[in-house]
N, C-alpha and C positions, 0 to 999 in steps of 0.2 A: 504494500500500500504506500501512498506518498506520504510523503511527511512537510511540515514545516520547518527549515531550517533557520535558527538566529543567532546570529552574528555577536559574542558582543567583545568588546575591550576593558583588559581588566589594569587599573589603574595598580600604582607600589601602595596604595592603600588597603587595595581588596576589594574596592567598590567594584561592580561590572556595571557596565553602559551598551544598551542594544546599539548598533550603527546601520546593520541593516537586517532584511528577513527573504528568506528566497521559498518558494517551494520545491522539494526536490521530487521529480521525476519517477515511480517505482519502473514504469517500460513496462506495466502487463497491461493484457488484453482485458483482462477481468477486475481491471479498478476504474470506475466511471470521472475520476477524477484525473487518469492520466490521458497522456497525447495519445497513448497509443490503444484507447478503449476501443475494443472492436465496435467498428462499425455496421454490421450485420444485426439482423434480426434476433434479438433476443429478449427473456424478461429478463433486464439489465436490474430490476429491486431485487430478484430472486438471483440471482447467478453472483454479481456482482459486488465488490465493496463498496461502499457510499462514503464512507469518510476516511478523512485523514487518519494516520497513529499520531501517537503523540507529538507532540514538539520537541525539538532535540537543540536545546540549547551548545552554542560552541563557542569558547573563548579561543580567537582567533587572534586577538591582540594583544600585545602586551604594552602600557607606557611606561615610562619612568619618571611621569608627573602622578601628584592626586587629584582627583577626580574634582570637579566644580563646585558640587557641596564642600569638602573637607577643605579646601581654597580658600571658601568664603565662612570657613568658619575662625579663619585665624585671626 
């Protein structure tokens, strides 16, 4: 099944910050959510997945500042 994938940037604080969010792709024929759901004739409620999995958080970045909160808390 697809999933939601997001992005985020983890400050030398700890804080994380989403930056972006993508859907990722599963390529079956039998999730009505991907590109590649078959287009043929079917009960796509009965055959088929209808939703996402979960969201799959990813810390993709690292900074070596702190984050905008802990900034303006000084």
């Amino acid at each position: 099944m697809c999933f939601t994938a997001v992005m985020y940037r983890q400050y030398v604080c700890n804080h994380l910050q989403a930056y972006e969010r993508h859907t990722a792709d599963c390529n079956r024929t039998n999730c009505a959510i991907s590109h590649s759901h078959s287009g043929s004739d079917h009960d796509c409620r009965a055959i088929c997945d209808q939703r996402l999995m979960p969201q799959r958080d990813l810390v993709t970045e690292a900074s070596r500042y702190r984050c905008d909160t802990c900034l303006a808390r000084q």
